[in-house]
MOPAC internal coordinates of N, CA, C and O (Angstrom, degrees):
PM7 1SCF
backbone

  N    0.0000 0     0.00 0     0.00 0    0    0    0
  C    1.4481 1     0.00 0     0.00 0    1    0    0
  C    1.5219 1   109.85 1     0.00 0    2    1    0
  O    1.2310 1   122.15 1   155.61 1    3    2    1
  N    1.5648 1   113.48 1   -24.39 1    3    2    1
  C    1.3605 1   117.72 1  -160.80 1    5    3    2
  C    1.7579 1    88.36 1   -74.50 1    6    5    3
  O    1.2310 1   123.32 1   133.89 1    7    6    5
  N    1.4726 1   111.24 1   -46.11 1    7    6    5
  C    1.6475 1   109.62 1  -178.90 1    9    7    6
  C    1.3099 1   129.75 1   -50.66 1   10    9    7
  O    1.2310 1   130.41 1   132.42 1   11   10    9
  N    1.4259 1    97.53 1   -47.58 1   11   10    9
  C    1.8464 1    90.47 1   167.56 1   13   11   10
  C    1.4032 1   120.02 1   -90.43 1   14   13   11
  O    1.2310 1   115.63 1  -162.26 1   15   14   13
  N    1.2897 1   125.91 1    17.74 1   15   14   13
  C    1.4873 1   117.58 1   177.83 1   17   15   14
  C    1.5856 1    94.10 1   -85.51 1   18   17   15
  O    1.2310 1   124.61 1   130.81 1   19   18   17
  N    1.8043 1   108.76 1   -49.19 1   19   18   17
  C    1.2881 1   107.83 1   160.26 1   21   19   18
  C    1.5585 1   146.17 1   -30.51 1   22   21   19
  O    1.2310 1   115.78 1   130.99 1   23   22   21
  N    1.5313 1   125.62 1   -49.01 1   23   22   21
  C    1.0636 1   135.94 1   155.64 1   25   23   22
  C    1.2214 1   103.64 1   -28.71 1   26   25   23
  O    1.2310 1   124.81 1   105.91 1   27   26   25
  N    1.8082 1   108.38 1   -74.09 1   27   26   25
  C    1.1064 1   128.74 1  -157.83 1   29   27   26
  C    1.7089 1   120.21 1   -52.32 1   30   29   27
  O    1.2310 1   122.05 1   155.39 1   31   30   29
  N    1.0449 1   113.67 1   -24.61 1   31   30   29
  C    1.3981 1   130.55 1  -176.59 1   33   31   30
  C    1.6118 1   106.11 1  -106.89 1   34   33   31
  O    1.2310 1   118.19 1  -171.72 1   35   34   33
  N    1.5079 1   121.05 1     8.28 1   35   34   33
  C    1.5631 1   118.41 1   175.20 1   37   35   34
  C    1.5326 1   128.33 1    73.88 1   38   37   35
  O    1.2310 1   132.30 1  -153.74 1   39   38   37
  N    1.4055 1    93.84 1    26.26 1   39   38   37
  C    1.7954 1   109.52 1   164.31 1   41   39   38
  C    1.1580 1    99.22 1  -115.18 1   42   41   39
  O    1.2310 1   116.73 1   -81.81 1   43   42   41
  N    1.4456 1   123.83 1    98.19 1   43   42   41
  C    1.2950 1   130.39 1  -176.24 1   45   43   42
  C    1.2482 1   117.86 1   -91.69 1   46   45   43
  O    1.2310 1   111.52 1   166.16 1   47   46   45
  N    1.5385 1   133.57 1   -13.84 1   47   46   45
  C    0.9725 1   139.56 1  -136.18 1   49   47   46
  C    1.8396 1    87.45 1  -114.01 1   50   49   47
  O    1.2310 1   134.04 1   124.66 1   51   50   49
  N    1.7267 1    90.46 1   -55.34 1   51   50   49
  C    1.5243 1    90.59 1  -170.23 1   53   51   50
  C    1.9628 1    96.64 1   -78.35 1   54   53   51
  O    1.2310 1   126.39 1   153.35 1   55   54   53
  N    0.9676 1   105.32 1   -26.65 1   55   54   53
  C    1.3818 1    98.49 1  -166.12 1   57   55   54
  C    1.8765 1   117.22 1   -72.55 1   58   57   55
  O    1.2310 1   124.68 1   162.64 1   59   58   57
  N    1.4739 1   108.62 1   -17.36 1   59   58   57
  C    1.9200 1   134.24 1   163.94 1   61   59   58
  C    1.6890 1    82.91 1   -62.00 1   62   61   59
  O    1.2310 1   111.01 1   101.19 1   63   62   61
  N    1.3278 1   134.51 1   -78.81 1   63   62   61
  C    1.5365 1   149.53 1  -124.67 1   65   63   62
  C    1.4823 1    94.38 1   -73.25 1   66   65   63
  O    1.2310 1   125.86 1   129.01 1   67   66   65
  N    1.5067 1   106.35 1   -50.99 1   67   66   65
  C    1.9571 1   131.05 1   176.22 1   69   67   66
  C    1.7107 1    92.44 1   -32.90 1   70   69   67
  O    1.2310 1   130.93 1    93.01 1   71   70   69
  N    1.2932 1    96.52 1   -86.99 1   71   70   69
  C    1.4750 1   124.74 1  -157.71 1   73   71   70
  C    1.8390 1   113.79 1   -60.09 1   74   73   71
  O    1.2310 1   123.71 1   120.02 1   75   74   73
  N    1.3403 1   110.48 1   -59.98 1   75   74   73
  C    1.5141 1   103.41 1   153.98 1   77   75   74
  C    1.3588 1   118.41 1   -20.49 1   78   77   75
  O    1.2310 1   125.90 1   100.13 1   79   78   77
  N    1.4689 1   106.26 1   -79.87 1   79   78   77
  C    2.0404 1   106.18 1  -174.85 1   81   79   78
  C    1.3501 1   103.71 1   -57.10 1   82   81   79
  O    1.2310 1   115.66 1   152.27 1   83   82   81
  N    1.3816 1   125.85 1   -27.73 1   83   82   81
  C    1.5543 1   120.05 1  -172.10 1   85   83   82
  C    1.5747 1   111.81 1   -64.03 1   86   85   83
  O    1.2310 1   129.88 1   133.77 1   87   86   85
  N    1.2981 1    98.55 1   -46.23 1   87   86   85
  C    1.3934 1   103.88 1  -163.44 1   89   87   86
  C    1.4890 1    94.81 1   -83.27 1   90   89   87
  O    1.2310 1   110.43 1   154.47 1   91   90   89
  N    1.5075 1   135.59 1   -25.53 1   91   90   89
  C    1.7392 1   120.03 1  -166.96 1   93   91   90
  C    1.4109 1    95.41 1   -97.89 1   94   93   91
  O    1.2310 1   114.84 1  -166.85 1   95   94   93
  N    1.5730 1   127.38 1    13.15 1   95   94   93
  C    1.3563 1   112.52 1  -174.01 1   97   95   94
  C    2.0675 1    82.69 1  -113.29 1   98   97   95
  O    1.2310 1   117.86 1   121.91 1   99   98   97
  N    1.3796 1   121.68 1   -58.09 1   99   98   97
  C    1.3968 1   105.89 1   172.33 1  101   99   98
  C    1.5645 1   134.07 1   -41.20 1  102  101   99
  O    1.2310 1   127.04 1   143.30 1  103  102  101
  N    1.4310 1   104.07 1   -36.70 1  103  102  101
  C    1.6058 1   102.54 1   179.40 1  105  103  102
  C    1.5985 1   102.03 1   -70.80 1  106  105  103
  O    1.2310 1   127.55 1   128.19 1  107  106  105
  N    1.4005 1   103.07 1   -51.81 1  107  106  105
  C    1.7186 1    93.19 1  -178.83 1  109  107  106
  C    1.4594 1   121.28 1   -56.88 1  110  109  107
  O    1.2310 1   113.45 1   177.58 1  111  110  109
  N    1.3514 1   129.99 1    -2.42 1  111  110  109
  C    1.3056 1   125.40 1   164.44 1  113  111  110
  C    1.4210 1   109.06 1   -66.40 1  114  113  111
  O    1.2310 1   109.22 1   139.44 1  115  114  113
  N    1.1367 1   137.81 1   -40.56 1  115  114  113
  C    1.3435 1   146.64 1   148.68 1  117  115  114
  C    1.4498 1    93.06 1    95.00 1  118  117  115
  O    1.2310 1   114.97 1  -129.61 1  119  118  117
  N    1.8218 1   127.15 1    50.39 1  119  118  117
  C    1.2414 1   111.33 1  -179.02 1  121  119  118
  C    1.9333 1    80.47 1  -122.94 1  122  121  119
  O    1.2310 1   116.92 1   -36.26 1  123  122  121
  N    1.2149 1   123.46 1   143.74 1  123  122  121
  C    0.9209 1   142.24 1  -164.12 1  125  123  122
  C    1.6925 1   116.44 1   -94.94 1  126  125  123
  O    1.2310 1   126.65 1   165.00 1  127  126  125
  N    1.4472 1   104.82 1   -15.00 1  127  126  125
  C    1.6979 1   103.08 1  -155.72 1  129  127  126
  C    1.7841 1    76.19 1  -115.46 1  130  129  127
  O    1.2310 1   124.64 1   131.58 1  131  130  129
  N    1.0260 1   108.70 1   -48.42 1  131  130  129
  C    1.6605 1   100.43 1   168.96 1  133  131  130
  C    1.2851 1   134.81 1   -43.18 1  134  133  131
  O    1.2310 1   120.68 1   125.13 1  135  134  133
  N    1.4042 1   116.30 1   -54.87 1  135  134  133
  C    1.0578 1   120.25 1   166.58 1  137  135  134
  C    1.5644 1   116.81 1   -59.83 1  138  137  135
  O    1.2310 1   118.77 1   123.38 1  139  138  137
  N    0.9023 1   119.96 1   -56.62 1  139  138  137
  C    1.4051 1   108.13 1  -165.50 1  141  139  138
  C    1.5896 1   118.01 1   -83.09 1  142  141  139
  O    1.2310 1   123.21 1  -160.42 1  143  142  141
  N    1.6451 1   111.46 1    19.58 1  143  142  141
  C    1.3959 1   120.23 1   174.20 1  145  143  142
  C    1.7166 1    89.87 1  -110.48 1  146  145  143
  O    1.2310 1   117.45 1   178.90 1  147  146  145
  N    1.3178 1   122.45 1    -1.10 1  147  146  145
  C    1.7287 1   123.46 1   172.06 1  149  147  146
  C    1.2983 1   103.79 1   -93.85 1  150  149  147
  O    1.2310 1   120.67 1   151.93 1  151  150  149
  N    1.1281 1   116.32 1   -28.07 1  151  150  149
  C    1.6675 1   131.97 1  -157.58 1  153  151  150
  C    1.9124 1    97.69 1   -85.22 1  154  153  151
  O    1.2310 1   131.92 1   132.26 1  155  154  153
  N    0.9396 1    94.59 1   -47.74 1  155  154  153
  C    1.9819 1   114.61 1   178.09 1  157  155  154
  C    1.4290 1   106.90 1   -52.62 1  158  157  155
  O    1.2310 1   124.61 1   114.18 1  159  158  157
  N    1.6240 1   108.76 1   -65.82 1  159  158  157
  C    1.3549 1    95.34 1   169.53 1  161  159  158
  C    1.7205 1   125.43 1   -91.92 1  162  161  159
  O    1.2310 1   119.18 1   174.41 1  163  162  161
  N    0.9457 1   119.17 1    -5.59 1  163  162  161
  C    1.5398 1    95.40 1   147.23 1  165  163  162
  C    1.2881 1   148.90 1   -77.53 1  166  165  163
  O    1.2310 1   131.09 1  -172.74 1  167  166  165
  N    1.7665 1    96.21 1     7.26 1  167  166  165
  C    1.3657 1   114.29 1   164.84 1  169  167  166
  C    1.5438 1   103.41 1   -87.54 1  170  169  167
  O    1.2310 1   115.17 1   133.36 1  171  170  169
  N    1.0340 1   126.76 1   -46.64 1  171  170  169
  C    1.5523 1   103.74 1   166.19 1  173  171  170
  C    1.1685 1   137.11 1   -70.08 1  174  173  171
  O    1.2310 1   114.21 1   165.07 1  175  174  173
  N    1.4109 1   128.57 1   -14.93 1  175  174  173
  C    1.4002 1   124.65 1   156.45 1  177  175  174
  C    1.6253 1    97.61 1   -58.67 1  178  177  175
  O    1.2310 1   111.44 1   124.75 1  179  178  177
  N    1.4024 1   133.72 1   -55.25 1  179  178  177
  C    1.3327 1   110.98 1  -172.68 1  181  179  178
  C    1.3335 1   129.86 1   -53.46 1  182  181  179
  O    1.2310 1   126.53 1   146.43 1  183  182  181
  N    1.5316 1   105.06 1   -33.57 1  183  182  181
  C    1.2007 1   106.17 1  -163.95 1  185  183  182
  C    1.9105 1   115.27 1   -74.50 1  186  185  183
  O    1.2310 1   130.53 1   164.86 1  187  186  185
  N    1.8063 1    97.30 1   -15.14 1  187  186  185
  C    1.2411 1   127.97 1  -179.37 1  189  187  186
  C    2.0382 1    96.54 1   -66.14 1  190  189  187
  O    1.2310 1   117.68 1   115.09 1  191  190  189
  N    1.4482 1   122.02 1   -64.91 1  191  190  189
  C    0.9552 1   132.60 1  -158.09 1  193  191  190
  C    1.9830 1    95.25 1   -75.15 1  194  193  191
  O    1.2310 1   128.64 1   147.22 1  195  194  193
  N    1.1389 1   100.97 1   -32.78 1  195  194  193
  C    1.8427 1   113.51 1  -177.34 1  197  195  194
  C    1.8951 1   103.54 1   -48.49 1  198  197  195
  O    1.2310 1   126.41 1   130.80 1  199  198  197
  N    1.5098 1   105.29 1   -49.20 1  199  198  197
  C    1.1275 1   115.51 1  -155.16 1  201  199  198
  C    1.7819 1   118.15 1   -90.44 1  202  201  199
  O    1.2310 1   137.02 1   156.54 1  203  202  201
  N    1.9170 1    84.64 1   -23.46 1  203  202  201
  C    1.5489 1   100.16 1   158.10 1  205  203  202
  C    1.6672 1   125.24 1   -50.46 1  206  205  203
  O    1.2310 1   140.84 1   122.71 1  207  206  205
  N    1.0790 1    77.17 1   -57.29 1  207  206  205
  C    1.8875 1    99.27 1  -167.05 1  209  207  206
  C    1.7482 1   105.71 1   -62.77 1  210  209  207
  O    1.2310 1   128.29 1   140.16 1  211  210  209
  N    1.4955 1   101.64 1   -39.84 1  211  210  209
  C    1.5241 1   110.86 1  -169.40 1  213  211  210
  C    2.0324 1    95.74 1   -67.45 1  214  213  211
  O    1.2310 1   123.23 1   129.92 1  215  214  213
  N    1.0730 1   111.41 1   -50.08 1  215  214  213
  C    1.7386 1   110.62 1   161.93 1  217  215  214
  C    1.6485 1   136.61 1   -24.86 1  218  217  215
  O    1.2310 1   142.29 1   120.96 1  219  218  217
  N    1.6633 1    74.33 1   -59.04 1  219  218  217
  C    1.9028 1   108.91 1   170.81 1  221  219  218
  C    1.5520 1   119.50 1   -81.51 1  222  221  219
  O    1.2310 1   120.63 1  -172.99 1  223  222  221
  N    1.5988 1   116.40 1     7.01 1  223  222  221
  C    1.2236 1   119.65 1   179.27 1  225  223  222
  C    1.5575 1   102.47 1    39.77 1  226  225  223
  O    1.2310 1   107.82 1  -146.94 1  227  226  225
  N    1.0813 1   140.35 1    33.06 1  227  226  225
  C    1.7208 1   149.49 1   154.33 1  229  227  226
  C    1.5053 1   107.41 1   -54.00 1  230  229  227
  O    1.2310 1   119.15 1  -134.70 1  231  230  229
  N    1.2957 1   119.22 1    45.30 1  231  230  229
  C    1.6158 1   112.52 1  -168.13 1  233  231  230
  C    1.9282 1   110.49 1   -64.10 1  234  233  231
  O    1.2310 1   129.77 1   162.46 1  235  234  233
  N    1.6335 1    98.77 1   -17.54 1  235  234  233
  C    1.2926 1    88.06 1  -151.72 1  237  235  234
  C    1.5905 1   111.01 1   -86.67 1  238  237  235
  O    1.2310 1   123.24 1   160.27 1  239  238  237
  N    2.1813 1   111.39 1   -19.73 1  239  238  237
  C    0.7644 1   133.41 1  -152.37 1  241  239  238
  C    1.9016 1    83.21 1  -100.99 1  242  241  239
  O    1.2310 1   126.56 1   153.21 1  243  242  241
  N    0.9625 1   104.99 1   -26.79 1  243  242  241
  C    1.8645 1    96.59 1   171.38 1  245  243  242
  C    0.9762 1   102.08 1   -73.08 1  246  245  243
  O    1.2310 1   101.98 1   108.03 1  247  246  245
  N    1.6727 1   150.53 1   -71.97 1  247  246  245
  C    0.9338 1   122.90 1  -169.68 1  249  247  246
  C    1.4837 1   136.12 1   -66.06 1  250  249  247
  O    1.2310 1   116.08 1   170.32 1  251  250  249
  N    1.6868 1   125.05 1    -9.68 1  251  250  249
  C    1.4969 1   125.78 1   162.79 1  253  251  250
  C    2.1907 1    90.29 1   -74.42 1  254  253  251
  O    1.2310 1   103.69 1   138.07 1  255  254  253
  N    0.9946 1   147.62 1   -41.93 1  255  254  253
  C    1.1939 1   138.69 1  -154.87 1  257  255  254
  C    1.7934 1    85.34 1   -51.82 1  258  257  255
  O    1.2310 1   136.62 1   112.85 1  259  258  257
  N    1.8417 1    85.43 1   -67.15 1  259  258  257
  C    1.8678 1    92.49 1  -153.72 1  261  259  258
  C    1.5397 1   104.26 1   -63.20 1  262  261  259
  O    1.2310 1   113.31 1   157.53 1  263  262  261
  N    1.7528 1   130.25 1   -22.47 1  263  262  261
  C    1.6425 1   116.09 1  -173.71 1  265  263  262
  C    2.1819 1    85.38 1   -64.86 1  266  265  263
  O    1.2310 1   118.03 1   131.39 1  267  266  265
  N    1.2174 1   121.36 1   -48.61 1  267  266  265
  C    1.2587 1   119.79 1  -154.37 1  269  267  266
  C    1.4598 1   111.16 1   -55.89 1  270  269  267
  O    1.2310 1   123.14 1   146.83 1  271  270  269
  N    1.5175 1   111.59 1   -33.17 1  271  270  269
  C    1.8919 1   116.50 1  -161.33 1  273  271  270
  C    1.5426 1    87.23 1   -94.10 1  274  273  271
  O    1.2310 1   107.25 1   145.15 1  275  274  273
  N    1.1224 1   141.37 1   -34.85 1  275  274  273
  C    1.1925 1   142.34 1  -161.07 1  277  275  274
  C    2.0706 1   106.18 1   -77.70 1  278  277  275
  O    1.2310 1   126.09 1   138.43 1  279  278  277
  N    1.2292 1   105.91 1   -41.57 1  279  278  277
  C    1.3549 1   118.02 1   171.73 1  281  279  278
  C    1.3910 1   106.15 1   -82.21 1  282  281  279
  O    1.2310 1   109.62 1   114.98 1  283  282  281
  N    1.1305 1   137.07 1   -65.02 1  283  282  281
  C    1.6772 1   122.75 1   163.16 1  285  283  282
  C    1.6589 1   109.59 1   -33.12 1  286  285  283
  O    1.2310 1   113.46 1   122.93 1  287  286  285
  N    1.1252 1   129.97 1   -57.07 1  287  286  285
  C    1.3375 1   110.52 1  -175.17 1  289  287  286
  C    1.4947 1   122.17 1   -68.37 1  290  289  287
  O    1.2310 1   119.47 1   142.83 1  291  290  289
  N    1.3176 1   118.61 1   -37.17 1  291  290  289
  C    1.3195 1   124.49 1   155.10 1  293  291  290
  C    1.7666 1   112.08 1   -27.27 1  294  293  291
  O    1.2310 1   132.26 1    96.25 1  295  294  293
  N    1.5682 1    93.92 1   -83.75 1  295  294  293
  C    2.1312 1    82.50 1   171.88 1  297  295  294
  C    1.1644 1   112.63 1   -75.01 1  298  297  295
  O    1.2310 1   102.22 1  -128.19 1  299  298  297
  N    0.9643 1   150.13 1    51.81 1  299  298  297
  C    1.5018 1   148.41 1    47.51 1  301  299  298
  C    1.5454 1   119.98 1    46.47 1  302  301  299
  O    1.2310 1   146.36 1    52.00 1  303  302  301
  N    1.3008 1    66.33 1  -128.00 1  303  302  301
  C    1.7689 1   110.25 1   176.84 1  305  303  302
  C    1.7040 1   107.77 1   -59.64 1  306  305  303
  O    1.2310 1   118.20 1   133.00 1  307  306  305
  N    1.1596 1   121.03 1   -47.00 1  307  306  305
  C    1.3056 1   124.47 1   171.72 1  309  307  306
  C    1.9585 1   112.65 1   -57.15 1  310  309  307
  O    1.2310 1   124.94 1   136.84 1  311  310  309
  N    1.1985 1   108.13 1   -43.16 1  311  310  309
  C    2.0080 1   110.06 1   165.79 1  313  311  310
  C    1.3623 1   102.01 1   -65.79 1  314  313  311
  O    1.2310 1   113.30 1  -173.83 1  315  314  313
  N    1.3500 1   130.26 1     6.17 1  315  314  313
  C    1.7027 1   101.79 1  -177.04 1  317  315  314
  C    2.0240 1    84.28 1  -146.52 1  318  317  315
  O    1.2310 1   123.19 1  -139.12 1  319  318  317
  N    1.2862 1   111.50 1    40.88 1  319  318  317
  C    2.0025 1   108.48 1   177.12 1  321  319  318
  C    1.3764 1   101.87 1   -56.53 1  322  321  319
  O    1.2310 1   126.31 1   121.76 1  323  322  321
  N    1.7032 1   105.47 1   -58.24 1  323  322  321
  C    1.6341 1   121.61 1  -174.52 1  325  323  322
  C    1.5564 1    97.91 1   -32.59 1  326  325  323
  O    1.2310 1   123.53 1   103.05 1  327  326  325
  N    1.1676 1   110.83 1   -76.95 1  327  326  325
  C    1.7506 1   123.41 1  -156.59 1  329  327  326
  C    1.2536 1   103.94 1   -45.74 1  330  329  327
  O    1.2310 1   113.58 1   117.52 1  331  330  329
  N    1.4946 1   129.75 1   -62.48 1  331  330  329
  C    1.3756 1   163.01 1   172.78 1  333  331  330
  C    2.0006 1    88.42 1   -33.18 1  334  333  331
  O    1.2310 1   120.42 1   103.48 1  335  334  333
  N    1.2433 1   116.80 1   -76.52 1  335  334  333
  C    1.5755 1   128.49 1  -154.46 1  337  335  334
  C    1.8259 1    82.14 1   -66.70 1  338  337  335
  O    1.2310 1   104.96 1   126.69 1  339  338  337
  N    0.7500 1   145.43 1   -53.31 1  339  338  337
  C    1.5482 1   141.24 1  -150.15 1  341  339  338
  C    1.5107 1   105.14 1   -73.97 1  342  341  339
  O    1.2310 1   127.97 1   136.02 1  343  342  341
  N    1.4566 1   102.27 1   -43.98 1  343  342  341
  C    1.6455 1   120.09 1  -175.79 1  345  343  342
  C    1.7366 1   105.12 1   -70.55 1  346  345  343
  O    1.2310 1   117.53 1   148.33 1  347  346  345
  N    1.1489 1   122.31 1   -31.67 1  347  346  345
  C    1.4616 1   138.90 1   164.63 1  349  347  346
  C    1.6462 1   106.78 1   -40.80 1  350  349  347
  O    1.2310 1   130.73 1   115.09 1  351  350  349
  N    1.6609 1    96.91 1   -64.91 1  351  350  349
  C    1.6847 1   113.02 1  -144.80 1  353  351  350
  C    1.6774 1    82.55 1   -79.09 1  354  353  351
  O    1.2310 1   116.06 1   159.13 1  355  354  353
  N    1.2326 1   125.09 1   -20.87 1  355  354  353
  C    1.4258 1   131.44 1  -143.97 1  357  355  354
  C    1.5841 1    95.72 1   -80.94 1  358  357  355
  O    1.2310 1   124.02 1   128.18 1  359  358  357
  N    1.5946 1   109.89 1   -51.82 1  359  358  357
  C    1.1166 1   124.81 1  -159.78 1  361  359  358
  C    1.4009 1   121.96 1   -58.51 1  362  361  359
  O    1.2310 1   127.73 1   136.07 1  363  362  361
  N    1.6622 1   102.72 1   -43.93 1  363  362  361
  C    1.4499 1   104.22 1   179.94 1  365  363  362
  C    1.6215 1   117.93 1   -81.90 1  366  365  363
  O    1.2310 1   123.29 1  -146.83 1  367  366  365
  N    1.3884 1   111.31 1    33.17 1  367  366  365
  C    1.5087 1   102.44 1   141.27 1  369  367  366
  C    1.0534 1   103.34 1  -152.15 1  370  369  367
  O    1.2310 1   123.46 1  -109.11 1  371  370  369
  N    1.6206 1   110.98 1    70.89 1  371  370  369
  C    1.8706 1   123.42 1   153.01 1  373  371  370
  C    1.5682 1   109.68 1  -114.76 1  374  373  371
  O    1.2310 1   115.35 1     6.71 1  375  374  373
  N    0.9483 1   126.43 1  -173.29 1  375  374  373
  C    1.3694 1   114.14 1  -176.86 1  377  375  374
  C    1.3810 1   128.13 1   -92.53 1  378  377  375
  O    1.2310 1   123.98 1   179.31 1  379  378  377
  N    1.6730 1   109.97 1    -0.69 1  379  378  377
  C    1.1997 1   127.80 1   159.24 1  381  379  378
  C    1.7242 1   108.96 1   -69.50 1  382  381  379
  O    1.2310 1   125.61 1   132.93 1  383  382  381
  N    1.3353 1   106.83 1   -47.07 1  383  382  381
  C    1.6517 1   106.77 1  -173.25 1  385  383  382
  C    0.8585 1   122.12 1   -93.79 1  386  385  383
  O    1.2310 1   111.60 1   176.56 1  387  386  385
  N    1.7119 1   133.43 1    -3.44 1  387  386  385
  C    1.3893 1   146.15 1  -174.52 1  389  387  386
  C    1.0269 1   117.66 1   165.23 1  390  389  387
  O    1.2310 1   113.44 1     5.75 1  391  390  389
  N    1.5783 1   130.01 1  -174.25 1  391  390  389
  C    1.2015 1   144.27 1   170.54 1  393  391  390
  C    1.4630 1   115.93 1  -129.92 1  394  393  391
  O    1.2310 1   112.54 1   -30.36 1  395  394  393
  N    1.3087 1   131.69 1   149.64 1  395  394  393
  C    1.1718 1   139.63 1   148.38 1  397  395  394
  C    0.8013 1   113.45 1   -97.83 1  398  397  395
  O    1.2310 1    99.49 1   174.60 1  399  398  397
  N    2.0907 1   154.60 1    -5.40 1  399  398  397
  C    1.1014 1   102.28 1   139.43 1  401  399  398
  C    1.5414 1    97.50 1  -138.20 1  402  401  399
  O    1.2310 1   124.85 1    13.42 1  403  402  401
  N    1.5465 1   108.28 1  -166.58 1  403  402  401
  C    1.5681 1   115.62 1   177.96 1  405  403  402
  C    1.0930 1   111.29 1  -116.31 1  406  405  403
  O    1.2310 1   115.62 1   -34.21 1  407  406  405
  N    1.8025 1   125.92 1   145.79 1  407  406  405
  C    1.0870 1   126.78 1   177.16 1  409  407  406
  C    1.7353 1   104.21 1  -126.79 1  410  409  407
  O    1.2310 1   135.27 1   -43.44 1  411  410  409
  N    1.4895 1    88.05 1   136.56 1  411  410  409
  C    1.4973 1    99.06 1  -178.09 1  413  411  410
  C    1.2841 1   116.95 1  -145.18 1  414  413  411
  O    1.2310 1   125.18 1   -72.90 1  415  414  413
  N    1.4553 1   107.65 1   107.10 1  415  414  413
  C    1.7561 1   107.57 1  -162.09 1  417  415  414
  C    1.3978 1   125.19 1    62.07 1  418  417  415
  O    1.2310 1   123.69 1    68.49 1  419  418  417
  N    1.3488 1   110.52 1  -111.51 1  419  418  417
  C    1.5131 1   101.62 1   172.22 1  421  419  418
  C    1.6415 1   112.47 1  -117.05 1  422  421  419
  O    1.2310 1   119.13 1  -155.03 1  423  422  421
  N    1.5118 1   119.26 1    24.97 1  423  422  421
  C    1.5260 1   134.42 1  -168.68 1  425  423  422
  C    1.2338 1   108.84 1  -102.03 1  426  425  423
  O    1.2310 1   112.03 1   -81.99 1  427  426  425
  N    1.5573 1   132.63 1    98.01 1  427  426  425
  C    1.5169 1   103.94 1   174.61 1  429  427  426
  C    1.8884 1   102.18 1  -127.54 1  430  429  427
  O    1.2310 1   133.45 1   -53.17 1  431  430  429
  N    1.6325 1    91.62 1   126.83 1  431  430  429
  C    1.6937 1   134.51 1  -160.15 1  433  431  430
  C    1.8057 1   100.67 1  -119.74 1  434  433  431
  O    1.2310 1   137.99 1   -36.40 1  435  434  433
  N    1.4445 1    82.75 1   143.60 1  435  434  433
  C    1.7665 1    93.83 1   179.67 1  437  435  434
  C    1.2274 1   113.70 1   -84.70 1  438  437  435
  O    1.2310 1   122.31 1   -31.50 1  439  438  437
  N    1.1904 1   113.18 1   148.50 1  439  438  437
  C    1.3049 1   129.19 1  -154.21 1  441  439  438
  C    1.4633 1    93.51 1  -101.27 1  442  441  439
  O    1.2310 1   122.22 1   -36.25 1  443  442  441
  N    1.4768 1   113.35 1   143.75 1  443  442  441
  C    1.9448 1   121.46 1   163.74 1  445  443  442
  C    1.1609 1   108.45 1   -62.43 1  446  445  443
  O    1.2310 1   109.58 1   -34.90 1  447  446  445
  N    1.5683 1   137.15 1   145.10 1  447  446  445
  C    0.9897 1   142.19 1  -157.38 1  449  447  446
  C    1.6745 1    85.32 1  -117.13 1  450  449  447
  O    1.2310 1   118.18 1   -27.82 1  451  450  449
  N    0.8412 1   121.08 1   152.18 1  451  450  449
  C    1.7730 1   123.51 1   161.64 1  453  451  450
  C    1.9079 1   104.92 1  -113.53 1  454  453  451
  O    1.2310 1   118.52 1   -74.30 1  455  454  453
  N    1.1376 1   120.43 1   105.70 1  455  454  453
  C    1.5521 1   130.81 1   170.39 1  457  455  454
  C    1.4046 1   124.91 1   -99.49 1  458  457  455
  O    1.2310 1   120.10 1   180.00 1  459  458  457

């Protein structure tokens, strides 16, 4: 949060550096309900700072904000593909993403996988 408040206030340099580690150190936690309750409200600080600027006719400083947060999150998400692609392939055979097998009465048969 400290990174994009930065952007947002025209320390671009530290505020790219902030947000980069922010964002490749949160995704690699790989907890899902966390992140995206961080992700929620830093959509409202943006949308807070979005609506500022749109006031202030700041057109020029919105669009270096959003090319800057948008490319920091990219290397991001791009330093943690591995983790991300494994946790993918991983999922669809937990019991949230599938089953391996079926139980029926007293019969238990493997289940079709869909890939």
């Amino acid at each position: 949060m400290a990174g994009l408040i930065s952007i947002y206030e025209k320390k671009y340099w530290l505020g790219v550096a902030l947000t980069t580690y922010g964002a490749f150190q949160q995704i690699s936690v790989n907890h899902l309900q966390v992140s995206s309750y961080f992700f929620l409200i830093a959509a409202f600080v943006t949308i807070f700072y979005v609506v500022k600027w749109v006031r202030e006719k700041d057109w020029k400083h919105l669009g270096i904000a959003g090319a800057l947060t948008v490319v920091s999150a990219i290397i991001g998400i791009a330093g943690n593909a591995l983790i991300l692609k494994t946790t993918s392939e991983y999922s669809k055979f937990t019991m949230r993403g599938g089953k391996d097998v079926e139980i029926e009465g007293d019969t238990v048969k493997a289940a079709k996988q869909k890939d």
